[in-house]
RODO-2510 file (C-alpha; in nm, 4 decimals, decimal comma):
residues 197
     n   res          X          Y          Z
     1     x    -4,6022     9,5322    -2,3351
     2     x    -4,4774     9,4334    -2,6606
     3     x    -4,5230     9,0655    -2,7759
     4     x    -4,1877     8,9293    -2,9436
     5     x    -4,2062     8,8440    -3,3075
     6     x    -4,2615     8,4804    -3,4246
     7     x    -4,1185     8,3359    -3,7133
     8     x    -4,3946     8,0711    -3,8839
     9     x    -4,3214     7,7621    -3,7924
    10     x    -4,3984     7,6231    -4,1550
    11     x    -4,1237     7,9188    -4,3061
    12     x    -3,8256     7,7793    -4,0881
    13     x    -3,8857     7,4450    -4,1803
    14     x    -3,8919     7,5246    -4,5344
    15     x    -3,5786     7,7523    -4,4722
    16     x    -3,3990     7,4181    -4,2926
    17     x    -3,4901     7,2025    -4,5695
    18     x    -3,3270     7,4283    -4,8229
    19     x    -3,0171     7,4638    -4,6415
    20     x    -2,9715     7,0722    -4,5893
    21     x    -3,0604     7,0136    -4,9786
    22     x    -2,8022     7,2266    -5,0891
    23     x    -2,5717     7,1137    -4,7935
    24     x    -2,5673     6,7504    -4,9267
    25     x    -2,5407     6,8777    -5,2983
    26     x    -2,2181     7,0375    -5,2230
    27     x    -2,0757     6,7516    -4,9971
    28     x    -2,1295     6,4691    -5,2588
    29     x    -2,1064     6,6232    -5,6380
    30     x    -1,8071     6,7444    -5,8262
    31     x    -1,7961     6,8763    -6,1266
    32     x    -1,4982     6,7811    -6,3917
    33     x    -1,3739     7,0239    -6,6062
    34     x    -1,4054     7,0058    -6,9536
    35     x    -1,0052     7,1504    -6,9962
    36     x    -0,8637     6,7903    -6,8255
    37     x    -1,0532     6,5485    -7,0291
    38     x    -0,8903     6,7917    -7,2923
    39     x    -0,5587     6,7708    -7,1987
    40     x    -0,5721     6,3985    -7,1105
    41     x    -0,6954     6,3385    -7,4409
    42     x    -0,4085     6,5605    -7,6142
    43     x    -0,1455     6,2877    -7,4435
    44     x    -0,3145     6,0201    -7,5897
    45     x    -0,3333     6,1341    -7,9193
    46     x     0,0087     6,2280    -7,8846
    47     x     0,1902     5,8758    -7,6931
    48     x    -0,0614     5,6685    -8,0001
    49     x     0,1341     5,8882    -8,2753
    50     x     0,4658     5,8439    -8,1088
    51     x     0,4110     5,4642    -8,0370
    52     x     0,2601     5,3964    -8,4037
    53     x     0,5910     5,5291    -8,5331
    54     x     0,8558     5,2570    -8,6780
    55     x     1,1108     5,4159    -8,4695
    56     x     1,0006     5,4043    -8,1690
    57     x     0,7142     5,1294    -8,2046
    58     x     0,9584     4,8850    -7,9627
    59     x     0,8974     5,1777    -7,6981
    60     x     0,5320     5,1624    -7,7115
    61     x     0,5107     5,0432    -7,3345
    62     x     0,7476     5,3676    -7,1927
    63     x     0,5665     5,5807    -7,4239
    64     x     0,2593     5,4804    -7,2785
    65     x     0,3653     5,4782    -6,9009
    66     x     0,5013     5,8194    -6,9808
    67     x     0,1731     5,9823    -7,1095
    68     x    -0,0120     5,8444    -6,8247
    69     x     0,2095     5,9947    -6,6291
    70     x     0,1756     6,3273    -6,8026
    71     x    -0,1957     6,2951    -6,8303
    72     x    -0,2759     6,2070    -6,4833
    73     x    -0,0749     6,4613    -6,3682
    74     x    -0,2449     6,7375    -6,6469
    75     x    -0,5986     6,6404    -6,5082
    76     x    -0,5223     6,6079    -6,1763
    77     x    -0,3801     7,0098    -6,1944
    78     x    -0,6767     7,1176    -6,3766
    79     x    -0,9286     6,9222    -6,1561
    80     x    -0,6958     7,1213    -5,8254
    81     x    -0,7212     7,4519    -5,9938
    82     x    -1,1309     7,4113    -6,0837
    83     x    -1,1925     7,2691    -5,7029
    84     x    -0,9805     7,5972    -5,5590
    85     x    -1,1601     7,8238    -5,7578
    86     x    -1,4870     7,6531    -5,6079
    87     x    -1,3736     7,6360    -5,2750
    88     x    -1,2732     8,0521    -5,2973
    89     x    -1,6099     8,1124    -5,4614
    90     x    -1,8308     7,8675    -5,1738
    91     x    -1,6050     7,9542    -4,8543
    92     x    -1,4859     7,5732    -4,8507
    93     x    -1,1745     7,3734    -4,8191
    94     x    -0,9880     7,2704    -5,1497
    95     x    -0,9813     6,8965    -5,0858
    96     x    -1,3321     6,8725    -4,9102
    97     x    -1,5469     6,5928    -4,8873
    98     x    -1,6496     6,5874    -5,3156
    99     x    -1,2964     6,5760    -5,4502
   100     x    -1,1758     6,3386    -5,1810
   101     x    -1,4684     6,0731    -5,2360
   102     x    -1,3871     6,1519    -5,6090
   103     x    -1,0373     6,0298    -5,5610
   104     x    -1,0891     5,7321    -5,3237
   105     x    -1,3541     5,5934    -5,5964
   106     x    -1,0996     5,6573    -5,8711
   107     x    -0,7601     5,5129    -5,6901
   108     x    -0,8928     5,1478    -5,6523
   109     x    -0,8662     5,1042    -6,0414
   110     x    -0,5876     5,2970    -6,1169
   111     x    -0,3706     5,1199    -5,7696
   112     x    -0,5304     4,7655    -5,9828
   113     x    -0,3343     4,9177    -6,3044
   114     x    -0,0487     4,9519    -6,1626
   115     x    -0,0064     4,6241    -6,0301
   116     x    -0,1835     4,4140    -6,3337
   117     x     0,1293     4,5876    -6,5411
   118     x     0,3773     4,5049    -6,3389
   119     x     0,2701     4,1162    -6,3167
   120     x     0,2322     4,1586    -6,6976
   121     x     0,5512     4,2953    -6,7786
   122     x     0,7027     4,0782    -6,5349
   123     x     0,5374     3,7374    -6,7154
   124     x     0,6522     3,8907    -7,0574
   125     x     0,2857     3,9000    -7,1373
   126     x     0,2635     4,2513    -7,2782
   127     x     0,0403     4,1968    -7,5300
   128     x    -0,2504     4,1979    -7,2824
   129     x    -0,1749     4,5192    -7,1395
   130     x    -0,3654     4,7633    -7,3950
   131     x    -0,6751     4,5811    -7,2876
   132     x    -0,6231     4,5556    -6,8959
   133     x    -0,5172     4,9211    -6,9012
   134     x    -0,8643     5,0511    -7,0652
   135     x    -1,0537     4,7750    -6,8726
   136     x    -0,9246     4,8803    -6,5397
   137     x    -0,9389     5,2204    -6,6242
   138     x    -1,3052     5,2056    -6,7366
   139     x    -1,4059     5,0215    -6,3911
   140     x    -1,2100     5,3488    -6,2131
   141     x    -1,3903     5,5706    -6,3993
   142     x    -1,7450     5,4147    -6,3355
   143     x    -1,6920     5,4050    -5,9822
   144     x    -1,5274     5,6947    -5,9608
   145     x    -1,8681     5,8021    -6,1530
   146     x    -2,0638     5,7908    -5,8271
   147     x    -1,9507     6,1662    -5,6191
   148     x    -1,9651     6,3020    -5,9872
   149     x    -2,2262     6,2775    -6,2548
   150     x    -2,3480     5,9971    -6,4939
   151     x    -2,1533     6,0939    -6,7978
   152     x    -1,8650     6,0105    -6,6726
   153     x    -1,9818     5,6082    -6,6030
   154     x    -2,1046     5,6216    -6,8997
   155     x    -1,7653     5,7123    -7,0569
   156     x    -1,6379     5,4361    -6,7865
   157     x    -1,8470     5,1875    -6,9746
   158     x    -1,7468     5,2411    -7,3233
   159     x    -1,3401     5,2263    -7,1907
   160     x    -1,4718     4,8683    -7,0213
   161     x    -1,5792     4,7679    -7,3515
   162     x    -1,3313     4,8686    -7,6006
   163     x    -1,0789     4,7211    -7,3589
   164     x    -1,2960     4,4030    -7,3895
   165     x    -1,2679     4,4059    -7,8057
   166     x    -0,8859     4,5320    -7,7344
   167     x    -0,7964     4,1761    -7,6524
   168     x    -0,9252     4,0328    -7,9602
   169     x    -0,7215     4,2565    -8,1647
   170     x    -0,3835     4,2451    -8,3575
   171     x    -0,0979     4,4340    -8,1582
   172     x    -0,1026     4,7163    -8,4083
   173     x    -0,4766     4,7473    -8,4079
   174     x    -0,4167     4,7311    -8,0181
   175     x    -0,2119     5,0791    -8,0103
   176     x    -0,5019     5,2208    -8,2339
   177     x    -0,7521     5,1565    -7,9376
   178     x    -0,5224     5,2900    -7,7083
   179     x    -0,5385     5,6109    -7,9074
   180     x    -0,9306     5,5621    -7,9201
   181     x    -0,9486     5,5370    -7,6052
   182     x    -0,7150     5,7630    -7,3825
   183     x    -0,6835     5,9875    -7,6662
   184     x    -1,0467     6,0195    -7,8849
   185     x    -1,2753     5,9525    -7,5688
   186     x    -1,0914     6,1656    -7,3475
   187     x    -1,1533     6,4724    -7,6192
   188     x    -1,5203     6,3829    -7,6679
   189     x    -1,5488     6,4001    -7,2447
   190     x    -1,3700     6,7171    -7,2136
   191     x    -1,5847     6,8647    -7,5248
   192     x    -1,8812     6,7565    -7,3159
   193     x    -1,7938     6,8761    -6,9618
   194     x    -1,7187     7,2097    -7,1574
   195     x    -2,0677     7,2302    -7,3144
   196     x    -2,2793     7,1399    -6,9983
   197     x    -2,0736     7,3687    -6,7932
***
């Protein structure tokens, strides 16, 4: 009579461990692509050239509402097209459990944006919005830090604090940190992403 085979108990554990480990990686990290800090950063160069022009200087607020727009919706394609190409490669769904803690992390400072504008604009106190918008944004990018990796609360940080001096500054200074800041830190993140990737 044959005896049936026995698998050592020590060698499924170890197989069981793996499989959560790399279960849990996959369910709370996401990676950001280097291509829509790029692109993001491309808009803000661009809206910080456009607004620093005489011509359209008394625009700067619809320029600037405009390239968020743009860049929101630039990043949020590329960050779709890099989490389908994931999911395809893994077996996964496209908005699984990173990408959507990713975005409820994010939309708390971008939804506080939006409404800090519009009170703002309404109060005719426009000359605070540079600051607010890289303040707010920094604190959405630090929490949205947590399903993704360090680097990107770090960049969080350094928005939070050149939002901070922002306020301090002359209005024209003001639409030269805008640039610095959607436009020059948006470039170095992308650069970056693309060189840990």
């Amino acid at each position: 009579m044959d005896r049936p085979k026995t698998v050592p108990l020590d060698t499924h554990a170890a197989a069981t461990l793996q499989y959560i480990r790399a279960s849990m990686d996959a369910a709370v990290s996401l990676s950001i692509p280097g291509s829509a800090g790029i692109a993001m950063g491309a808009v803000g160069i661009l809206a910080a050239a456009l607004a620093a022009a005489p011509a359209l200087h008394p625009y700067w607020f619809w320029i600037w509402i405009g390239a968020a727009v743009l860049a929101a919706s630039l990043g949020a394609l590329r960050m779709a097209r890099e989490s389908a190409r994931r999911s395809a490669h893994k077996g996964s769904l496209l908005f699984g459990t990173p990408l959507r803690r990713f975005m409820l992390c994010l939309f708390p400072g971008l939804f506080g944006g939006v409404v800090m504008t519009a009170v703002l604009k309404v109060a005719g106190n426009e000359q605070l919005l540079p600051g607010t918008w890289l303040v707010l944004y920094g604190c959405a990018l630090i929490a949205a830090s947590a399903p993704t990796t360090k680097t990107l609360g770090l960049f969080g940080a350094v928005f939070v604090g050149l939002g901070l001096l922002t306020y301090a500054l002359p209005p024209a200074w003001q639409m030269l940190a805008l640039g610095a800041g959607f436009g020059g830190l948006h470039l170095a993140f992308g650069a970056l992403a693309r060189r840990a990737a």
